[in-house]
N, C-alpha and C positions, 0 to 999 in steps of 0.2 A: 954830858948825857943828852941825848936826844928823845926829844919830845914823849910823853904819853897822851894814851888817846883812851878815854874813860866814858862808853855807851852809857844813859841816862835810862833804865829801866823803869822811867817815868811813862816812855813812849813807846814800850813793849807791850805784847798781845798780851792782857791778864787770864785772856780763857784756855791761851795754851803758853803760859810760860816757862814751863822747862824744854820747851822747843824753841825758844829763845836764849835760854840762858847756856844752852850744846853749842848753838850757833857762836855764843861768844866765847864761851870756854875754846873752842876749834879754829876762832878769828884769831888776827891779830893784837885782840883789846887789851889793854893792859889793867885796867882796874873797872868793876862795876862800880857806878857812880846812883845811890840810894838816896830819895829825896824825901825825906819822912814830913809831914804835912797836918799840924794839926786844926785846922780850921780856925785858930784864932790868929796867928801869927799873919798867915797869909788866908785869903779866901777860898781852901780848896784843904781836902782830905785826901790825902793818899793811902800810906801802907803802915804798920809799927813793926814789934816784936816778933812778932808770926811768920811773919813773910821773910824776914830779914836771917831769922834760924833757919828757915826751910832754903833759902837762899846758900847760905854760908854751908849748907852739908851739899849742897848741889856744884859748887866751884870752889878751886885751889885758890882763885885770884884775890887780889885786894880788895875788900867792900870798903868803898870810899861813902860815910855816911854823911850826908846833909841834912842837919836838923833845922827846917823851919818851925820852930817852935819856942814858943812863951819858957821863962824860967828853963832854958833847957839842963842845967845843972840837975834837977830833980832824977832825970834819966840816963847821967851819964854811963854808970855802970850798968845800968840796963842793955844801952846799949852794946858795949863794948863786951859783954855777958852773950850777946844776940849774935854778935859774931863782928862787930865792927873791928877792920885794922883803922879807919883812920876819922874819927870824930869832929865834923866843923861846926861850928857856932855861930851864930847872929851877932855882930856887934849891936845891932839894935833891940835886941832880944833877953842881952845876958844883963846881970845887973852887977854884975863883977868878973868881965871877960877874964882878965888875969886870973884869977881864984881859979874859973872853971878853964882854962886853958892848960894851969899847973895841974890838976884835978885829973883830965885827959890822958896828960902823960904820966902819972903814978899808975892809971890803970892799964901802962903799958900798951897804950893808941898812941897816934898820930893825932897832933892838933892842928886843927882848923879855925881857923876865924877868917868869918864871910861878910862882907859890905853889901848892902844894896846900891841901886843904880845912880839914889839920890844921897848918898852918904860921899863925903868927900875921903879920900885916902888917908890925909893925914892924921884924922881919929886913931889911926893904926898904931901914931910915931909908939905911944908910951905901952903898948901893948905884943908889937910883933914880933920882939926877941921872945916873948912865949912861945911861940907858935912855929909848927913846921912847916905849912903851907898858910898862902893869903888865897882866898878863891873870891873871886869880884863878878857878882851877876853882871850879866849883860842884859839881860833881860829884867820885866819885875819880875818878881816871885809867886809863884802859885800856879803855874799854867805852861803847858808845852805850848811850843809852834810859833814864839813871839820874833819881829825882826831883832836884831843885833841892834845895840845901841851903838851908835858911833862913837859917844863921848867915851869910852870905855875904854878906846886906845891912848885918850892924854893919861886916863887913871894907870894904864900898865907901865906908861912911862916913868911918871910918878914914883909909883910904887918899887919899879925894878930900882931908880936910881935910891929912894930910898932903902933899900936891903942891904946895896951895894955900900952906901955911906956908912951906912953900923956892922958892916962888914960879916951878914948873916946867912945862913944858907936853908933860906928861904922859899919854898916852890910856889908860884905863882898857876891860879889854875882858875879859866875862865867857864861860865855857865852861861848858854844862853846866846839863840839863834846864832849858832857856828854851823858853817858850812863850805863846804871846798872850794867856795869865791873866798871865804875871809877870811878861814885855817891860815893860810900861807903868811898873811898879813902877821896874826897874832904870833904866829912864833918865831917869825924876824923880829918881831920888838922884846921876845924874854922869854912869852909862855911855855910853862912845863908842862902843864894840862890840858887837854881839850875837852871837854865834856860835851856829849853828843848826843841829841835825842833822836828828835823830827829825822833828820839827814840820814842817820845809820838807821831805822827803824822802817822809815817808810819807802828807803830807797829796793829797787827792785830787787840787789843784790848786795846785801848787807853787809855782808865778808868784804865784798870788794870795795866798798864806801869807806870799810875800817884800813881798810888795806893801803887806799889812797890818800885818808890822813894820818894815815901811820909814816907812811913815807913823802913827806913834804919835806922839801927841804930850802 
């Protein structure tokens, strides 16, 4: 399978967003990528329930949901109610990832479980045959526009050989300052994912930004 390429409506125009969201529907994006943000988890508010409905009747595509948020277990069927196909979670966040990872998929989503930048991979071993995809920030959490962390490529190493060891089929999906210097990198070493804000958003022609890490090879 070759790569997907997931725009971050983190870094879209909120005062005209369904002129953004035609634009992707008509790219070549493969899933929108939803960063829900509730001021405690990370330092920053984003969007919930409301946007994510209005969202989901406006495109056919995957809405890939990212919850930064405290206890997110509380909300899972909320969200997946709101129009989520695919629900990830905090390992730092959750207080019983497995529980709510198994939880995810009953409600007929995709499970995620997401590492921050200071979290080491192996947290994952007892956890990521739960799970359908591992998404590993590159960045910290709560803010577009940050550089790429370098350390992140020994993490994908890691991680891919770990899937590969318990023999899982795993998606691997990175967040955080990607851009068409270091797309190519990432998905020589495994990534299924790319999640893309700053670069596809603020590039002068978006379609063709999507276009260019749609087709890396």
């Amino acid at each position: 399978m070759s790569h997907l390429v997931a725009p971050s409506l983190l870094s879209a125009n909120f005062l005209n967003l369904e002129k953004d969201i035609v634009m992707l529907n008509q790219s070549e994006a493969d899933w929108f990528h939803l960063d829900v943000m509730d001021g405690v988890f990370v330092p920053n508010i984003s969007f919930g329930f409301s946007i994510i409905e209005k969202i989901r009747k406006a495109t056919q595509k995957v809405l890939d949901v990212h919850l930064m948020i405290v206890d997110p277990e509380r909300y899972l069927e909320r969200f997946k109610k709101a129009g989520a196909d695919i629900i990830s979670i905090h390992m730092e966040a959750c207080r019983n990832p497995v529980e709510a990872l198994r939880t995810i998929r009953t409600l007929h989503a995709k499970a995620g479980i997401v590492i921050n930048p200071e979290t080491p991979v192996n947290v994952l071993t007892e956890v990521i045959a739960e799970a359908d995809m591992v998404l590993l920030m590159s960045v910290h959490p709560g803010f577009g526009g940050q550089s790429f962390i370098q350390d992140t490529l020994e993490k994908i190493i890691t991680l891919r050989s770990m899937i590969t060891l318990q023999n899982l089929s795993v998606m691997i999906e990175v967040d955080g300052g990607i851009d068409l210097q270091n797309a190519p990198l990432l998905v020589r070493q495994g990534v299924d994912i790319l999640v893309a804000g700053n670069t596809i958003f603020s590039s002068a022609d978006p379609t063709a930004t999507i276009h260019q890490l749609k087709n890396i090879r």
